[in-house]
C-alpha positions in Angstrom: -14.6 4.5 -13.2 -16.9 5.0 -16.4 -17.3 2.5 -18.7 -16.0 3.9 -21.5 -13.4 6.0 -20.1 -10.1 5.2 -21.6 -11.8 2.3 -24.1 -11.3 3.9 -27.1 -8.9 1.8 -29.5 -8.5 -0.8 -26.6 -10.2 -4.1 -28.2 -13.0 -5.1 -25.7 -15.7 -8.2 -25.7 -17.9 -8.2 -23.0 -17.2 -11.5 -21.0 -20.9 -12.2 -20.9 -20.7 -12.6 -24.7 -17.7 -14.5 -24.2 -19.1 -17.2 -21.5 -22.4 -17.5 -23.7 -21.1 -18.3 -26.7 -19.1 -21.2 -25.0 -22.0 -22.1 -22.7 -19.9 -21.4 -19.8 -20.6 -20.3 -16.6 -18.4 -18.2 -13.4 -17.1 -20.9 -11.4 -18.1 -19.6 -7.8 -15.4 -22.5 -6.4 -12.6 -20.7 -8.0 -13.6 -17.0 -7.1 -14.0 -16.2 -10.8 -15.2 -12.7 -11.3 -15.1 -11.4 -14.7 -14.0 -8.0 -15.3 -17.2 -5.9 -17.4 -15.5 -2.8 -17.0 -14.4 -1.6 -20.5 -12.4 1.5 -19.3 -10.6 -0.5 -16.6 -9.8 -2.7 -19.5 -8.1 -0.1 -21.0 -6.5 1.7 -18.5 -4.5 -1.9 -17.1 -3.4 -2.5 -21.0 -2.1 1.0 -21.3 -0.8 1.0 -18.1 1.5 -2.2 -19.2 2.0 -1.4 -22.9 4.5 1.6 -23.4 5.2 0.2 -27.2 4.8 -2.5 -29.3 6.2 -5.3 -28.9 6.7 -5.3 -24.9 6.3 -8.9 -23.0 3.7 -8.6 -21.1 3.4 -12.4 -18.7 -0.6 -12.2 -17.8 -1.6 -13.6 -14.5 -4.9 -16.1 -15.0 -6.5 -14.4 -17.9 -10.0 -16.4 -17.9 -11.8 -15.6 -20.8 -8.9 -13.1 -22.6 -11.0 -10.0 -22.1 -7.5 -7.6 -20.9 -5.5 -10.3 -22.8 -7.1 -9.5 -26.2 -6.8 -5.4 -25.3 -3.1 -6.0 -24.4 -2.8 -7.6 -28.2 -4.5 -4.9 -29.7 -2.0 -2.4 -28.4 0.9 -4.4 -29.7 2.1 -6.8 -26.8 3.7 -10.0 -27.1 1.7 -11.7 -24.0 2.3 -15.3 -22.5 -0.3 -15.8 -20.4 -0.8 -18.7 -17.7 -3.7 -20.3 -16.7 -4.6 -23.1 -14.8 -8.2 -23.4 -15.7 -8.7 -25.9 -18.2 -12.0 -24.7 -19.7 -10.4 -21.2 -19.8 -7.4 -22.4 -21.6 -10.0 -24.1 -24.0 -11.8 -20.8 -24.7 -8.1 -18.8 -24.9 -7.5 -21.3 -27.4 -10.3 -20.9 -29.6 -10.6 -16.8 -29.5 -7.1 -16.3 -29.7 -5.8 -19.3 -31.7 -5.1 -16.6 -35.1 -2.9 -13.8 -32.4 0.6 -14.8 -33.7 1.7 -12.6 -30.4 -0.3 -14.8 -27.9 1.4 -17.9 -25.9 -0.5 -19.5 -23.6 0.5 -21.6 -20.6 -1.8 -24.0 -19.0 0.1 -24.2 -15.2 -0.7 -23.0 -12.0 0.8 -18.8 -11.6 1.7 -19.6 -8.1 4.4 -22.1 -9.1 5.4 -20.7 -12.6 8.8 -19.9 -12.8 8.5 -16.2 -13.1 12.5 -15.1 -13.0 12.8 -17.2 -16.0 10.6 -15.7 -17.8 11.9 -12.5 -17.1 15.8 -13.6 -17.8 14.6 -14.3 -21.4 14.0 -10.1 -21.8 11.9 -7.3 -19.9 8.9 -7.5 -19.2 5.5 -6.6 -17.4 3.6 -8.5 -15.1 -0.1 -8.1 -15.0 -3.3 -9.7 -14.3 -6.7 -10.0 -12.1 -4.9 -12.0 -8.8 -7.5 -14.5 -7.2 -8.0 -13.2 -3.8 -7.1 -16.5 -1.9 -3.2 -16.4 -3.6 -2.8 -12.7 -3.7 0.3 -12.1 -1.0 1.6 -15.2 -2.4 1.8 -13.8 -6.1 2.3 -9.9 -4.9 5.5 -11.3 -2.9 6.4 -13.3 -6.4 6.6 -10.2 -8.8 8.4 -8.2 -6.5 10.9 -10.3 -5.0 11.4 -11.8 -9.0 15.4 -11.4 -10.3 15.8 -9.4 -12.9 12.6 -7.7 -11.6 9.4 -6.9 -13.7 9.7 -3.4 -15.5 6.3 -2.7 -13.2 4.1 -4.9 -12.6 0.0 -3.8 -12.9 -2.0 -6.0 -10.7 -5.9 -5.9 -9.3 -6.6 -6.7 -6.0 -8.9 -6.7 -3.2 -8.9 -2.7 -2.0 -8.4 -3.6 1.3 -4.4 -5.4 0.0 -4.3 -2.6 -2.0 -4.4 -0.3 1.0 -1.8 -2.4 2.9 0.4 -2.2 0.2 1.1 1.2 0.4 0.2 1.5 3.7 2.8 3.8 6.1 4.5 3.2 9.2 2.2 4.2 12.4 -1.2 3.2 10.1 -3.2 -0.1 11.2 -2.8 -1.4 7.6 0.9 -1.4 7.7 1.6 -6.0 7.7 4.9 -7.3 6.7 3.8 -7.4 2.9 3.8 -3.7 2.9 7.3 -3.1 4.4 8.4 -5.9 1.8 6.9 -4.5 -1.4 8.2 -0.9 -0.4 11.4 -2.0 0.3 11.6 -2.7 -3.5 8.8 -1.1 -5.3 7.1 2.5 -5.6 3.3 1.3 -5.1 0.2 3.4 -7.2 -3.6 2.8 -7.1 -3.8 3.5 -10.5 -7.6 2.5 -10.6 -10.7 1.5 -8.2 -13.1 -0.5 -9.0 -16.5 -1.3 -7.6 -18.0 -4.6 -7.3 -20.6 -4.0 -10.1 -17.6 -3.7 -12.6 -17.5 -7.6 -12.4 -19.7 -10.6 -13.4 -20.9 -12.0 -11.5 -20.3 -8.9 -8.8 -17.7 -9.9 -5.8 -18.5 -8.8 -2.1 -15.8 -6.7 -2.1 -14.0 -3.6 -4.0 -11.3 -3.8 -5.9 -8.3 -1.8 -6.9 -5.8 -1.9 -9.8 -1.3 -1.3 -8.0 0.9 -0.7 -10.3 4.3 -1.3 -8.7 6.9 0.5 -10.0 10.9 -1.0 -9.2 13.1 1.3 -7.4 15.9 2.4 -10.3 18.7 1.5 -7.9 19.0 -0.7 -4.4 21.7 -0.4 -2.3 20.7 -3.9 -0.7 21.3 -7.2 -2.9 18.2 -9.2 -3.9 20.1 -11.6 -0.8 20.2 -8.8 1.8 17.0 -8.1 0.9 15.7 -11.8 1.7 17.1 -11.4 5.0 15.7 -8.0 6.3 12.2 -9.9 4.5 13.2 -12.5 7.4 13.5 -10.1 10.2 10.3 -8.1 8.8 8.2 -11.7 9.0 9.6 -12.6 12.3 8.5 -9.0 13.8 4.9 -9.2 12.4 4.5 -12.6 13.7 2.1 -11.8 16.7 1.2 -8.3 15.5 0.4 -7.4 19.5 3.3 -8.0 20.7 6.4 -5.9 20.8 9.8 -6.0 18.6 11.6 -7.2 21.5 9.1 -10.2 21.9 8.7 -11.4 18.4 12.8 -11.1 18.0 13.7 -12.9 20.7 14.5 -15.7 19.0 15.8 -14.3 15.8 18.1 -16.5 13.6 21.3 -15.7 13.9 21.1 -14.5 17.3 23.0 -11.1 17.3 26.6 -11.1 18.1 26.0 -7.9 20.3 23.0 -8.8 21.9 19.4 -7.5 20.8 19.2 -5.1 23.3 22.1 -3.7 21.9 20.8 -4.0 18.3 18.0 -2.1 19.3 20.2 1.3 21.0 22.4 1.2 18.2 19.9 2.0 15.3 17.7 3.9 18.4 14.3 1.8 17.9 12.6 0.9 21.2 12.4 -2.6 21.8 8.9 -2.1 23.3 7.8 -0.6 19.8 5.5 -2.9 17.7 6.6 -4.1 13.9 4.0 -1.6 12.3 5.6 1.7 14.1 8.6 1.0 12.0 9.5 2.7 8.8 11.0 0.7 5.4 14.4 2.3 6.6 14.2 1.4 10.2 14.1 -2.4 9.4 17.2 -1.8 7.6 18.8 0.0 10.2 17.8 -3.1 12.3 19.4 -5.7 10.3 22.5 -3.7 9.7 22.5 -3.5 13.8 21.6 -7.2 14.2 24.6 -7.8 11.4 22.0 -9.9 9.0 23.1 -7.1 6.4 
């Protein structure tokens, strides 16, 4: 992505300038790596900001850089950081924002649905790499969902998000973000689009709510049960990760598996989004 693709009208400070004037440094211990990018600024705040005034809740802004280009398109952002020198320089270059909140806690453990229960609202930020199932697994299994949520990532999660049945990438996080979400690459990024550059590539998902479920957020926890249980030893087959499956079946598994027609000696990743549900209709967890 270029540069300046996109970065007109998008407010942008390169986070060099931003770290100097504090006489601050990345923190290599926290896997802090600041996005330089001024068009991938811009494409992630117009991706989240359909018209002024729409929450946007900011996942571990750092230095502000997407946070002060979501304000200049007219957000209301809350955004929560656990880094106390970061919350220092939020403070200080966004203290005169009337449409800025800031939240020093921990993303992991915020409490997200509560947020959202208070009005509609987008989800965005740069997730640490360590956490990023963890916060992925928070925005999409929040109720009331996120309108969408636009997140950057590793490539590689990226990939296994939208990964489909019968690929290698397919894990149990794919099946569960598809299960509730449409899932776009909106964006790739190389690593020299950061400071100081990561190993790795990046990507920016937008994931998009289905309109309409026919499963309740609680059915939904419990075919996310089944899903974990038949991923648990990737190598082995649906029949031996579901052995021991909680409830055992009224019916029998065996019988689960002949009534929805999925081999038992299948593995988890052959399976589609649907065939999962078909399972836990047939093992009566649904």
């Amino acid at each position: 992505m270029n540069g300046g693709e996109n970065s007109a009208h998008v407010r942008f400070e390169d986070p060099r300038r931003v770290l100097a004037r504090h006489g601050l440094y990345p923190k290599k211990s926290w896997g802090q790596n600041f996005l330089v990018n001024a068009g991938a600024v811009a494409t992630i705040a117009r991706a989240c900001v359909d018209r002024p005034g729409r929450r946007v809740l900011e996942i571990g802004p750092g230095l502000g850089t997407l946070t002060a280009a979501l304000l200049s398109q007219g957000a209301k952002v809350t955004a929560v950081e656990r880094d106390r020198q970061m919350c220092e320089v939020l403070a200080a270059e966004l203290a005169d924002e009337p449409d800025f909140t800031l939240v020093e806690a921990d993303a992991a453990r915020f409490d997200l649905s509560s947020w959202l229960e208070a009005g509609p609202g987008v989800v965005a930020g740069n997730l640490p790499y360590h956490i990023t199932g963890k916060l992925v697994r928070r925005a999409v299994e929040a109720s009331p969902p996120p309108l969408r949520s636009v997140l950057m990532m590793q490539v590689e999660v990226a990939q296994r998000l939208r990964a489909q049945h019968k690929t290698r990438e397919r894990a149990a996080l794919s099946v569960m973000t598809q299960l509730r979400c449409d899932v776009r690459i909106i964006a790739r990024l190389a690593p020299g689009s950061f400071h100081p550059p990561p190993k790795v590539s990046s990507a920016v998902v937008e994931l998009l709510p289905h309109e309409r479920s026919r499963l309740s957020c609680e059915e939904l926890a419990r075919v996310d049960t089944l899903v974990k249980a038949a991923f648990a030893q990737r190598r082995k087959t649906l029949r031996n990760n579901l052995t021991h499956i909680e409830p055992a079946p009224p019916l029998g598994l065996e019988t689960a598996f002949e009534k929805c027609g999925i081999s038992g000696g299948a593995r988890a990743e052959t399976l589609s989004s649907e065939d999962f549900v078909a399972l836990a209709q047939a093992l009566d967890l649904i």
